[in-house]
MIKOL-365699 format. One record per atom (N, C-alpha, C, CB): residue in three letters; atom name; x, y, z. Coordinates in pm, 1 decimal. Glycine has a CB too. Example, Ala and Ser with C-alpha at 12.3 -4.5 7.8 and 13.67 -1.06 7.14 Angstrom:
BEGIN
SITE  resn  name         x         y         z
SITE   ALA     N    1319.0    -569.0     780.0
SITE   ALA    CA    1230.0    -450.0     780.0
SITE   ALA     C    1320.0    -330.0     780.0
SITE   ALA    CB    1130.8    -447.3     904.6
SITE   SER     N    1285.0    -225.0     708.0
SITE   SER    CA    1367.0    -106.0     714.0
SITE   SER     C    1290.0       3.0     787.0
SITE   SER    CB    1408.4     -59.8     572.5
END
This chain:
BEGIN
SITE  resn  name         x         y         z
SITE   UNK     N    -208.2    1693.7    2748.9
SITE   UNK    CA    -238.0    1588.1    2655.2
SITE   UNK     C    -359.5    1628.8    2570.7
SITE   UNK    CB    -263.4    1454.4    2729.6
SITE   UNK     N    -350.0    1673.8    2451.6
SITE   UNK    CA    -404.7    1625.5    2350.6
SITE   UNK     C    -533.2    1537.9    2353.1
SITE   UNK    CB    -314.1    1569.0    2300.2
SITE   UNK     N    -684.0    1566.9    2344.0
SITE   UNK    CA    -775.7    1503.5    2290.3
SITE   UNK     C    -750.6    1438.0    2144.8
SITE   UNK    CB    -874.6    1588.5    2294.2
SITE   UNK     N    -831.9    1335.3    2131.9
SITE   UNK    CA    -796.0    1225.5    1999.9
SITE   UNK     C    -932.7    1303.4    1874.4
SITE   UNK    CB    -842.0     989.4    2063.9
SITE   UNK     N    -969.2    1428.7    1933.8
SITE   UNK    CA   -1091.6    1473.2    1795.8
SITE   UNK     C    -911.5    1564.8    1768.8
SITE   UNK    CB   -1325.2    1613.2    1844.0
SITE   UNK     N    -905.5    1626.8    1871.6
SITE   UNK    CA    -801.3    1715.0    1825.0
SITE   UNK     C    -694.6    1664.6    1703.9
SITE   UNK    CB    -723.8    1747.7    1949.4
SITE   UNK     N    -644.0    1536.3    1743.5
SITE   UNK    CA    -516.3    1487.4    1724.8
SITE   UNK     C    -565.7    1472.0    1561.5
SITE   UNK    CB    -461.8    1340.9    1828.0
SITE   UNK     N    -687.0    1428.8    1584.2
SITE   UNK    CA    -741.2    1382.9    1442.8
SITE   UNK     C    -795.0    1562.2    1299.5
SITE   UNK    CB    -929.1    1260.7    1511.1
SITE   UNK     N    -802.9    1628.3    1333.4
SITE   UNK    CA    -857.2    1764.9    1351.4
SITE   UNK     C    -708.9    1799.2    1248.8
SITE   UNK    CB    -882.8    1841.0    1546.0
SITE   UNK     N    -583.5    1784.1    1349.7
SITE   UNK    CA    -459.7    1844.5    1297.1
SITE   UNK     C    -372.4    1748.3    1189.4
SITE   UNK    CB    -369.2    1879.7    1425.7
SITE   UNK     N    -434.5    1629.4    1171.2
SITE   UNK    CA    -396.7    1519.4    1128.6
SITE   UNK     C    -451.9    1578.4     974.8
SITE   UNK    CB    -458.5    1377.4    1209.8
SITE   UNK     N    -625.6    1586.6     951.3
SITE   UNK    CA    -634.0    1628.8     830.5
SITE   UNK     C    -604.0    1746.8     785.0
SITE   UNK    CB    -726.8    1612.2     799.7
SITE   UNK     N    -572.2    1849.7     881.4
SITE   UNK    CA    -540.7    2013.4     856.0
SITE   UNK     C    -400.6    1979.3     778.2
SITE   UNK    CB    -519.3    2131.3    1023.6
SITE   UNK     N    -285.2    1856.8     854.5
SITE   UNK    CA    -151.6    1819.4     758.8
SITE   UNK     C    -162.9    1744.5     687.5
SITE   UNK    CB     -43.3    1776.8     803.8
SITE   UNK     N    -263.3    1679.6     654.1
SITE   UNK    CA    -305.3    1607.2     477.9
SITE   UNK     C    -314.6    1733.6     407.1
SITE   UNK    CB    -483.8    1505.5     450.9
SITE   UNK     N    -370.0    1799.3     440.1
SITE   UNK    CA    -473.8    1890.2     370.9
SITE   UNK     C    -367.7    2020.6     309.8
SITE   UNK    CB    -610.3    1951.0     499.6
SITE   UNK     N    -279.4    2044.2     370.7
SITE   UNK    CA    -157.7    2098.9     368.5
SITE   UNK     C     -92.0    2066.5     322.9
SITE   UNK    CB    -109.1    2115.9     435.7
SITE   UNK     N     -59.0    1931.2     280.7
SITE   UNK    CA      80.0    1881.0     191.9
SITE   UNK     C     -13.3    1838.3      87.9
SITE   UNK    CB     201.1    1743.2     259.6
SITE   UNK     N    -135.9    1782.7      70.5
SITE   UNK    CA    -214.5    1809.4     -90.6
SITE   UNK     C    -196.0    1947.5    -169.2
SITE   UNK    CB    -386.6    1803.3     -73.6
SITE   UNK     N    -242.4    2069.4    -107.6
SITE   UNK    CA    -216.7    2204.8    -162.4
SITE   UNK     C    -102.6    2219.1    -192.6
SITE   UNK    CB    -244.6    2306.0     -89.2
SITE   UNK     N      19.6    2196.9    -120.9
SITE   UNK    CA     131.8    2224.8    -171.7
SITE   UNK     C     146.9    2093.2    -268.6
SITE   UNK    CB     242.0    2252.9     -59.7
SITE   UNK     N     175.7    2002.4    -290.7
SITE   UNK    CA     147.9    1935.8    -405.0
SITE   UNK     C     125.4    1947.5    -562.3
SITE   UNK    CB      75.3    1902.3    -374.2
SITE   UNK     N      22.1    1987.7    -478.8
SITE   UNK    CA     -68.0    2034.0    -628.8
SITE   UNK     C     -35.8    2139.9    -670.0
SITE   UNK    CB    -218.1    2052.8    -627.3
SITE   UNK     N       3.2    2264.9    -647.8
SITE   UNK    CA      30.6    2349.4    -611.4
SITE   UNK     C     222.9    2360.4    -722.9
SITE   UNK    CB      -0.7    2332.9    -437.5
SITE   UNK     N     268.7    2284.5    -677.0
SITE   UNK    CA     395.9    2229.0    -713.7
SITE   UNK     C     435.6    2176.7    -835.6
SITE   UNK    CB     418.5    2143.8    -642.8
SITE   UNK     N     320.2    2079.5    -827.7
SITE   UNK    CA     329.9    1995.3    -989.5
SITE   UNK     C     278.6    2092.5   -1094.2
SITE   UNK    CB     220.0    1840.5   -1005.2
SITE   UNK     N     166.7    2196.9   -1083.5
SITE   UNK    CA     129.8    2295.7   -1177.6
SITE   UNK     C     243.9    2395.3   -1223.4
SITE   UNK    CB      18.9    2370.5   -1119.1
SITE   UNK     N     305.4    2395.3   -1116.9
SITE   UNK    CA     403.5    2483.4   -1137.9
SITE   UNK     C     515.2    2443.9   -1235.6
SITE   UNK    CB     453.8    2512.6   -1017.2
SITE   UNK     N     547.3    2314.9   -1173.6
SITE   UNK    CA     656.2    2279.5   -1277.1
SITE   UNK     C     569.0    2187.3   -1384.7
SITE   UNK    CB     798.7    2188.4   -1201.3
SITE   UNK     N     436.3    2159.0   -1446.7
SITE   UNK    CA     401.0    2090.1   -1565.1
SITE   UNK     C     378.0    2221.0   -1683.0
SITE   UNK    CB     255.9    1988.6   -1532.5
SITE   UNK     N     384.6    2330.2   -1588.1
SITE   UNK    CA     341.3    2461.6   -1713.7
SITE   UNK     C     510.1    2553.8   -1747.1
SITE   UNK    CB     183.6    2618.2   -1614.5
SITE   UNK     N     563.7    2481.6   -1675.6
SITE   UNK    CA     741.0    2514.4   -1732.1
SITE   UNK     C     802.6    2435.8   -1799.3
SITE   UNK    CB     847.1    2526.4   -1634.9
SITE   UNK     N     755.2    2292.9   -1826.3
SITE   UNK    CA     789.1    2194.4   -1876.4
SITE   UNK     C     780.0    2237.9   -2037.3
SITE   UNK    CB     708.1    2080.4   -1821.2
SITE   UNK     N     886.5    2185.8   -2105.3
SITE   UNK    CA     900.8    2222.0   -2265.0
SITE   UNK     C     746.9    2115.4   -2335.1
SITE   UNK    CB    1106.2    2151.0   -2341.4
SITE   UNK     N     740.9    2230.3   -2417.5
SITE   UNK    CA     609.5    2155.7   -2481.1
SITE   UNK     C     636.1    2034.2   -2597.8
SITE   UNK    CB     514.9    2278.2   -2558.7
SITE   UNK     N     827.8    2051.7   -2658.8
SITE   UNK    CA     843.2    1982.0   -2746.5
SITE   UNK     C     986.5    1913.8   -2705.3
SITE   UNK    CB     826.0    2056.3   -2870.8
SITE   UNK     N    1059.5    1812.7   -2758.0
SITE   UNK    CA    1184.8    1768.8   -2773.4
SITE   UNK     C    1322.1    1839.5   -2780.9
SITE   UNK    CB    1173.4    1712.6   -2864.8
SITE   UNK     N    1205.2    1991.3   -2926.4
SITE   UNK    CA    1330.9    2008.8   -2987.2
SITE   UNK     C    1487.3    2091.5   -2884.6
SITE   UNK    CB    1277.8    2104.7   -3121.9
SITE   UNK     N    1445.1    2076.1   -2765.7
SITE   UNK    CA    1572.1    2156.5   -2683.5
SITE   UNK     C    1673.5    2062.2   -2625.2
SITE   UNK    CB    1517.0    2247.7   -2550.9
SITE   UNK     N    1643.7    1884.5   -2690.0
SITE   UNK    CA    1725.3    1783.0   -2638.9
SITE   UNK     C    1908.9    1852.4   -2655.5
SITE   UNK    CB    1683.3    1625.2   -2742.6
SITE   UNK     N    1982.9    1816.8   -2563.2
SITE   UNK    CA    2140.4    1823.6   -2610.9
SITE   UNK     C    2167.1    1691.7   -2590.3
SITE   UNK    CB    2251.2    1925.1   -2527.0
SITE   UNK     N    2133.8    1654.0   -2722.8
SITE   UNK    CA    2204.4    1475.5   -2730.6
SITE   UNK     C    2353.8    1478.2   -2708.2
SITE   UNK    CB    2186.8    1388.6   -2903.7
SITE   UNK     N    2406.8    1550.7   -2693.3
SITE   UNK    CA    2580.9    1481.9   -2698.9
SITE   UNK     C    2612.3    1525.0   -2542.4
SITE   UNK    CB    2724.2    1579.2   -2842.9
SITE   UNK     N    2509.3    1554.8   -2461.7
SITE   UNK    CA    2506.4    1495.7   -2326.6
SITE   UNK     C    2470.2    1367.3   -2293.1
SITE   UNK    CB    2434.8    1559.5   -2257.7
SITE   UNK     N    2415.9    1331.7   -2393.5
SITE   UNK    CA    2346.3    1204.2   -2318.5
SITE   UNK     C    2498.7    1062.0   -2317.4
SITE   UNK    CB    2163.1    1141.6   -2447.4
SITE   UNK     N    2470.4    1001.9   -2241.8
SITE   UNK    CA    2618.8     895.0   -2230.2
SITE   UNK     C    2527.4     778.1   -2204.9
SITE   UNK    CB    2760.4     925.7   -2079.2
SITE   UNK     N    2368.9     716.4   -2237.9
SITE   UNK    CA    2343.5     599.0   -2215.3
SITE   UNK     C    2254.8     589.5   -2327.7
SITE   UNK    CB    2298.9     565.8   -2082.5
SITE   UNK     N    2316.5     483.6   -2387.5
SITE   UNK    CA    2220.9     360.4   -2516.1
SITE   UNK     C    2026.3     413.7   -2504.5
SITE   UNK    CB    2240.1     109.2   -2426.1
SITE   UNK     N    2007.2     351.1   -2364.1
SITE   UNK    CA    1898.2     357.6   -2303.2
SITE   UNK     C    1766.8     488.3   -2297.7
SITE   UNK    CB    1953.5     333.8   -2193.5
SITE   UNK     N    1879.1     633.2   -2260.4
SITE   UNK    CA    1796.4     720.4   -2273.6
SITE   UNK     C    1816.1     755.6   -2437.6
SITE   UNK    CB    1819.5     831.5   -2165.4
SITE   UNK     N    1978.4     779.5   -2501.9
SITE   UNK    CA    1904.8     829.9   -2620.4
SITE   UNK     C    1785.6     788.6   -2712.0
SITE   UNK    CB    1982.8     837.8   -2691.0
SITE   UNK     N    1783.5     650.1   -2688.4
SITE   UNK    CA    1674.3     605.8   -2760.7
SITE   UNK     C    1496.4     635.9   -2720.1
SITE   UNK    CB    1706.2     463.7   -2758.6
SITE   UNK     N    1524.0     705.6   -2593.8
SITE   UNK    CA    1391.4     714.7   -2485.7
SITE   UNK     C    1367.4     876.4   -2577.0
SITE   UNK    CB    1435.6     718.0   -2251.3
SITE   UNK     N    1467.8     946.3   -2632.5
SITE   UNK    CA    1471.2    1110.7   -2646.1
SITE   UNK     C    1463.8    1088.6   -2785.6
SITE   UNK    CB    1612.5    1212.8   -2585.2
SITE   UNK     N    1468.8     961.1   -2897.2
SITE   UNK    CA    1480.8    1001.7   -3022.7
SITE   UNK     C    1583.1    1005.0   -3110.2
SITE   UNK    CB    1450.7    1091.5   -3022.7
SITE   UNK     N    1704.5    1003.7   -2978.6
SITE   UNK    CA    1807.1    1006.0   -3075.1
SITE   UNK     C    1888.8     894.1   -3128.8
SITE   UNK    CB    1884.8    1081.6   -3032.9
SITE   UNK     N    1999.5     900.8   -3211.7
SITE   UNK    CA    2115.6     765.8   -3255.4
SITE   UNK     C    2190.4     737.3   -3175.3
SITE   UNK    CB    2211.4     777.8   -3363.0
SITE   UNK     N    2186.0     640.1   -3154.8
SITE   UNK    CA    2324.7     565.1   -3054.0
SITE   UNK     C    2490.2     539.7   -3135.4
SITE   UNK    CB    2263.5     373.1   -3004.6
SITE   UNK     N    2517.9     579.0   -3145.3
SITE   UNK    CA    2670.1     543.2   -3185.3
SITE   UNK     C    2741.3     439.9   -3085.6
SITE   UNK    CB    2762.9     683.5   -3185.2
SITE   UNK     N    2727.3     291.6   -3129.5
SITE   UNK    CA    2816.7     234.6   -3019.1
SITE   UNK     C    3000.9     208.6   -3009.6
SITE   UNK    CB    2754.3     102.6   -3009.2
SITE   UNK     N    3017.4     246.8   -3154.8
SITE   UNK    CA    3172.9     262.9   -3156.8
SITE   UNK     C    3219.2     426.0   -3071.0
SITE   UNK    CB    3226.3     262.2   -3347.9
SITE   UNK     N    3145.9     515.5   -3072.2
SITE   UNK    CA    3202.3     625.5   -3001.8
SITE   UNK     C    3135.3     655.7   -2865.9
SITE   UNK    CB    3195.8     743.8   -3088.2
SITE   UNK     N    3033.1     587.1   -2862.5
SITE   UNK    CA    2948.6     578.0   -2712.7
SITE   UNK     C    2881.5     732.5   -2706.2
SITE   UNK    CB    3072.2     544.7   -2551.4
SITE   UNK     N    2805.8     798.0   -2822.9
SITE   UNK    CA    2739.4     919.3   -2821.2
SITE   UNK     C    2638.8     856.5   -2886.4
SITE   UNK    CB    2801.5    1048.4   -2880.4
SITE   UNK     N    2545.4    1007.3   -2858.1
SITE   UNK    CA    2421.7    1008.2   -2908.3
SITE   UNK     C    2376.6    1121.1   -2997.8
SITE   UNK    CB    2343.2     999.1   -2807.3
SITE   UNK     N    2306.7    1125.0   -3070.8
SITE   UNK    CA    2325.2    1218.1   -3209.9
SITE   UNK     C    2198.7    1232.7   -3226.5
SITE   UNK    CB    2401.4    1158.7   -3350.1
END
């Protein structure tokens, strides 16, 4: 059995461990992230909702986005 300095000891060593990877993670993918719009493929998009979130036209007679 485990002392409670211990328990506590390994407790912040696995905070401390899933912060680094974290952080670690999000840098990674915020410096791969496109810096601009222009790579949208609107005529994927199939909801009212996002094309308008991306910029683009809603067509509601053909249900695309442009």
């Amino acid at each position: 059995m485990q002392s409670a300095i211990v328990q506590l000891i390994l407790t912040v060593v696995g905070i401390a461990a899933a912060a680094i990877v974290s952080i670690i993670v999000y840098a990674q993918l915020s410096s791969s992230a496109p810096e601009s719009g222009d790579n949208i493929d609107h005529s994927r998009i199939t909801t009212e909702t996002l094309c308008d979130a991306v910029g683009g036209t809603w067509s509601s007679t053909s249900k695309t986005c442009a």
